[in-house]
C-alpha positions in Angstrom: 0.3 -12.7 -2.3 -3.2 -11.4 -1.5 -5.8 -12.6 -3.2 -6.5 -9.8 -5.5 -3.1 -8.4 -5.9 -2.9 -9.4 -9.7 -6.2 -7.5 -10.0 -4.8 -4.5 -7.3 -1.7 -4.2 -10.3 -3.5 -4.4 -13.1 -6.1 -1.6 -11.6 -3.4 0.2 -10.0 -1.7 0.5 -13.8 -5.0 1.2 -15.1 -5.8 4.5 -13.1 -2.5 6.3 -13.7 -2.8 9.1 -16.0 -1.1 10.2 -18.8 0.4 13.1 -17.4 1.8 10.9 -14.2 -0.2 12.4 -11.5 -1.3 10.5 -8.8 -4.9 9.8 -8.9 -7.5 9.5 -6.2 -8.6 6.0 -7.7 -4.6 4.7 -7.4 -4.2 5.8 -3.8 -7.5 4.3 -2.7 -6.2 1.0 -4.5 -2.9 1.6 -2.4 -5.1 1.7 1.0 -7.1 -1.5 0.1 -4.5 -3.4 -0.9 -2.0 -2.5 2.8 -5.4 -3.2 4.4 -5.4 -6.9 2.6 -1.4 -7.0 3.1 -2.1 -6.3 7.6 -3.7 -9.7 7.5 -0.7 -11.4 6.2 0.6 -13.0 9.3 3.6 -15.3 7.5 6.7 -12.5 7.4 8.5 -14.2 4.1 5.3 -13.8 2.5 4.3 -10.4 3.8 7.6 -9.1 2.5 6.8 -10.6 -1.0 3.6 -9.3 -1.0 5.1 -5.5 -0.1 7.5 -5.7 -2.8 5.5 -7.1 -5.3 2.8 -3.9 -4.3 5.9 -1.6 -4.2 6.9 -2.5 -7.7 3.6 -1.8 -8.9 2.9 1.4 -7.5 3.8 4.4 -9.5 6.8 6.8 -8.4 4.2 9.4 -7.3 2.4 6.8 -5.5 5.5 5.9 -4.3 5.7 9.4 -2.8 2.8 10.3 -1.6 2.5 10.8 2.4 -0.9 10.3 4.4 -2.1 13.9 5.1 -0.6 16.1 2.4 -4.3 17.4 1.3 -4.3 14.5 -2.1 -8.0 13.7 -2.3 -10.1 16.1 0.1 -12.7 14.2 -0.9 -11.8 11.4 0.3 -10.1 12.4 3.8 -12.3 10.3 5.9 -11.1 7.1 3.7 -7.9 8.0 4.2 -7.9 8.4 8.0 -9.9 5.5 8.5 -7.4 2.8 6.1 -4.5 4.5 7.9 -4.8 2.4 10.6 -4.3 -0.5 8.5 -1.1 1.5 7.0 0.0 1.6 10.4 -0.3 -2.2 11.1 1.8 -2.8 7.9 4.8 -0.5 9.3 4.1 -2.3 12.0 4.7 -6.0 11.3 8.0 -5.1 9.0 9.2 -3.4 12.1 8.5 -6.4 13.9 10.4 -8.6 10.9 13.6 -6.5 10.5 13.8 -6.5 14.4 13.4 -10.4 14.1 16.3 -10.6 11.7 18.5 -8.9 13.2 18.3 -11.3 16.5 18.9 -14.2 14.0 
């Protein structure tokens, strides 16, 4: 699990509001916690650490796709931890291709 992701949780619970909307803060906590997740290279552990994040996430979090106009304000974030998005779809691509072979 990365080394914040009991903190990432709690925070991520923290920031959703009462009416359910996804907030700006929860989707930034999203991004920084696949960027910590990229750098998991053990795939029993990266797949651990996706569920456990995936479990903690609300359903609009859930939801949400890179792009759709959620926090303007914070567009250039967005594109620039997308990359680290990317290297997370990435490496499970990598591990269900692995699993299959074995």
């Amino acid at each position: 699990i990365p080394k914040n992701n009991t903190m990432v949780k709690a925070s991520l619970f923290k920031y959703k509001s009462a009416d359910a909307n996804l907030s700006c803060s929860e989707a930034m906590l999203m991004l920084q916690s696949l960027k910590e997740l990229a750098e998991i290279e053990d795939a029993e552990h990266l797949r651990k650490s996706l569920s456990d994040l995936h479990n903690s996430a609300s359903v609009q979090q859930r939801e949400i796709t890179v792009g759709s106009g959620t926090c303007k304000e914070n567009s250039s974030k967005w594109e620039k931890n997308s990359k680290s998005l990317k290297t997370v779809l990435k490496k499970e691509e990598l591990i269900r291709k692995v699993n299959e072979i074995e």
